[in-house]
C-alpha positions as CSV (number, residue, x, y, z in Angstrom):
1,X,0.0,0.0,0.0
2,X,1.2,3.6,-0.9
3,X,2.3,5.7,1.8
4,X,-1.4,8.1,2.4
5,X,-3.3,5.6,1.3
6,X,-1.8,3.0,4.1
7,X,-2.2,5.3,6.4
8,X,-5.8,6.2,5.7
9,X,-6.6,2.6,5.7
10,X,-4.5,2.0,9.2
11,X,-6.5,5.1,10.3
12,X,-10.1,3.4,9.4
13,X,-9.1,-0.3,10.9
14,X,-8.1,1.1,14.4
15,X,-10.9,4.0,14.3
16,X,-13.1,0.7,13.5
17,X,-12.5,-0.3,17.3
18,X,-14.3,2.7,18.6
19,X,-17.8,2.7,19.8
20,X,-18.5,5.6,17.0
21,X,-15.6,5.6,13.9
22,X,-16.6,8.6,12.7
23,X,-16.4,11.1,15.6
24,X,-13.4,8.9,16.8
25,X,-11.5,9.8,13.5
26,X,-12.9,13.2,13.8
27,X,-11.7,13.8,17.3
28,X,-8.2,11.8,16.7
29,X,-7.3,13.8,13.8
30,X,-7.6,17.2,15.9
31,X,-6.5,16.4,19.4
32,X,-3.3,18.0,19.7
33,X,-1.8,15.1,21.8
34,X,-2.6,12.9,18.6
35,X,-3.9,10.3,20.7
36,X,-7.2,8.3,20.8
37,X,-7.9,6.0,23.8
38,X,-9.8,2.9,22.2
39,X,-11.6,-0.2,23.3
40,X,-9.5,-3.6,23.5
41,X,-11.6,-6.9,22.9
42,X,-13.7,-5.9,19.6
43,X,-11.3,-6.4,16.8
44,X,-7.8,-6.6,18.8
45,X,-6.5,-7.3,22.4
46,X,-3.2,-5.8,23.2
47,X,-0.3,-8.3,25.2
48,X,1.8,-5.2,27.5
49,X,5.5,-6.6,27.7
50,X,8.4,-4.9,29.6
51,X,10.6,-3.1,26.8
52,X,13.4,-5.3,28.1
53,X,11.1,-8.1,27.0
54,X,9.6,-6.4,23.8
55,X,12.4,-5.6,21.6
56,X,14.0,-8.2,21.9
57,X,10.7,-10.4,21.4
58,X,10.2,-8.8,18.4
59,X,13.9,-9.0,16.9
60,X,13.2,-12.9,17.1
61,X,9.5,-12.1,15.3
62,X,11.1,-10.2,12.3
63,X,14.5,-13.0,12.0
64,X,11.8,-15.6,12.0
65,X,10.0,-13.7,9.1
66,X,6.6,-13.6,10.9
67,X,4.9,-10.3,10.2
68,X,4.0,-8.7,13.3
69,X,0.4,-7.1,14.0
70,X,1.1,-3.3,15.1
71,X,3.3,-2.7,18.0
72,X,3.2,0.1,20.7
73,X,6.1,1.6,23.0
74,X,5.1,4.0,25.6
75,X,5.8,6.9,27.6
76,X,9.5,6.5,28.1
77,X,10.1,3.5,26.0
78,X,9.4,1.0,29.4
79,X,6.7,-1.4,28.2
80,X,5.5,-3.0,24.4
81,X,1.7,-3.3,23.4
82,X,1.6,-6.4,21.2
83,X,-1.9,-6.0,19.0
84,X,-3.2,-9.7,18.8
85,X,-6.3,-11.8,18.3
86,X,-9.5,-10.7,20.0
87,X,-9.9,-12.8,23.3
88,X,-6.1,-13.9,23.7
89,X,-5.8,-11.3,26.6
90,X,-8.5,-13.3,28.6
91,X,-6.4,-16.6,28.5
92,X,-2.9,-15.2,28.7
93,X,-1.0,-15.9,32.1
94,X,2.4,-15.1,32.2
95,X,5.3,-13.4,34.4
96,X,5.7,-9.9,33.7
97,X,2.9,-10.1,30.7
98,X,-0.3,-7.6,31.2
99,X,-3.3,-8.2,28.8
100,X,-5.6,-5.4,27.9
101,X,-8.8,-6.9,26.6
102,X,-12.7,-6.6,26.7
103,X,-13.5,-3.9,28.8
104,X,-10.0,-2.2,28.8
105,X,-9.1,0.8,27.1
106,X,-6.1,1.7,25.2
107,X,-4.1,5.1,24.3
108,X,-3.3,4.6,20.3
109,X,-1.4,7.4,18.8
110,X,-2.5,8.5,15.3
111,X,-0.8,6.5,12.1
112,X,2.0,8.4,10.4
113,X,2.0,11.4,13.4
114,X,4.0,12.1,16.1
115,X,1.9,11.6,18.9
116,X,3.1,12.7,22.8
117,X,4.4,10.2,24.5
118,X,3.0,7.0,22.9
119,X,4.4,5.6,19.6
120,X,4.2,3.1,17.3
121,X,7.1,0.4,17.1
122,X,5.3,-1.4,14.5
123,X,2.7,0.8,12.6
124,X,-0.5,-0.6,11.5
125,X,-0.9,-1.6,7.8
126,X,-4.5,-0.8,7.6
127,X,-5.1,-4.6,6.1
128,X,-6.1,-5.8,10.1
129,X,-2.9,-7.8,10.4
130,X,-2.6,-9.3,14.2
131,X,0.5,-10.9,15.8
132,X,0.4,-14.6,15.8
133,X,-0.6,-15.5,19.7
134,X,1.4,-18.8,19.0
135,X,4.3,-17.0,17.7
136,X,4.7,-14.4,20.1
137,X,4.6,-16.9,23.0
138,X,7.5,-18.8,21.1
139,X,9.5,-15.4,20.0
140,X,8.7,-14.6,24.0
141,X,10.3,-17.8,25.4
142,X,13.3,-17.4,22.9
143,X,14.0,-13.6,23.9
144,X,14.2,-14.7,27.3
145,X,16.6,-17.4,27.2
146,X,18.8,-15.6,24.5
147,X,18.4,-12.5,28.0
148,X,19.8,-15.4,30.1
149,X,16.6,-16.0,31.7
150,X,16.4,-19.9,30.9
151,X,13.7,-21.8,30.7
152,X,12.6,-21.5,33.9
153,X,13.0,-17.5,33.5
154,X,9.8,-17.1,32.2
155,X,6.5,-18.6,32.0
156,X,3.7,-18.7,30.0
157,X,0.1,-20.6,30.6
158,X,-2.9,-20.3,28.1
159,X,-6.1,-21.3,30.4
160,X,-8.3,-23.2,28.3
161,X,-11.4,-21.5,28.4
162,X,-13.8,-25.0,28.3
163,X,-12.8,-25.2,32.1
């Protein structure tokens, strides 16, 4: 996709998330913070990784040629927003990993724009591409031992919903 139009795309799949697209995109594209806070749970779930986590997290995602859904840093660069599937934050347990589903809300800077504070690692490509759940968990485990954290450095447990 070209430049403007990838962006105006990205701009329509994320404003898609709010409650009302239209005054969202309206409001988005004039708050001078260029910043929307939008629902998690409806078409993406964000999994919040430390930064020392994160990057290298999604070093293994790129060498392993799996295309990443968007990716946020925050304020100061300390924690990573993975955008994945709808309902993976609900059965995600793991050390030092926050999930931001249904019912959370999350700050998304504009597409292409310098927004305060918040920024996009990975920018959306408009086409609703999602990080793999399975992969990230994978690229997760790997970061950490390649960190020196071992095996038994970090753990992950995906509670099966059925019970």
């Amino acid at each position: 996709m070209s430049g403007d139009a990838g962006k105006r795309s990205a701009v329509e799949w994320l404003a898609s998330a709010a409650p009302d697209p239209g005054t969202c995109r309206w409001e988005w594209e004039r708050n001078p913070l260029g910043v929307a806070l939008l629902p998690a749970g409806r078409i993406w779930d964000v999994l919040i990784l430390s930064s020392g986590l994160g990057y290298p997290t999604l070093d293994v995602l790129d060498r392993c040629a799996h295309r990443p859904g968007p990716v946020l840093a925050d304020f100061g660069d300390s924690r990573m927003g993975f955008f994945v599937p709808p309902g993976t934050a609900s059965g995600w347990l793991a050390t030092g990993v926050r999930g931001a589903g249904l019912g959370s809300w999350v700050v998304v800077p504009y597409p292409g724009r310098h927004a305060s504070g918040v920024r996009w690692v990975v920018p959306p490509d408009g086409t609703g591409t999602l990080t793999d759940p399975a992969a990230l968990e994978l690229a997760m485990h790997e970061a950490a031992v390649n960190l020196g954290g071992g095996p038994g450095g970090f753990t992950v447990r995906k509670e099966d919903p059925s019970g």
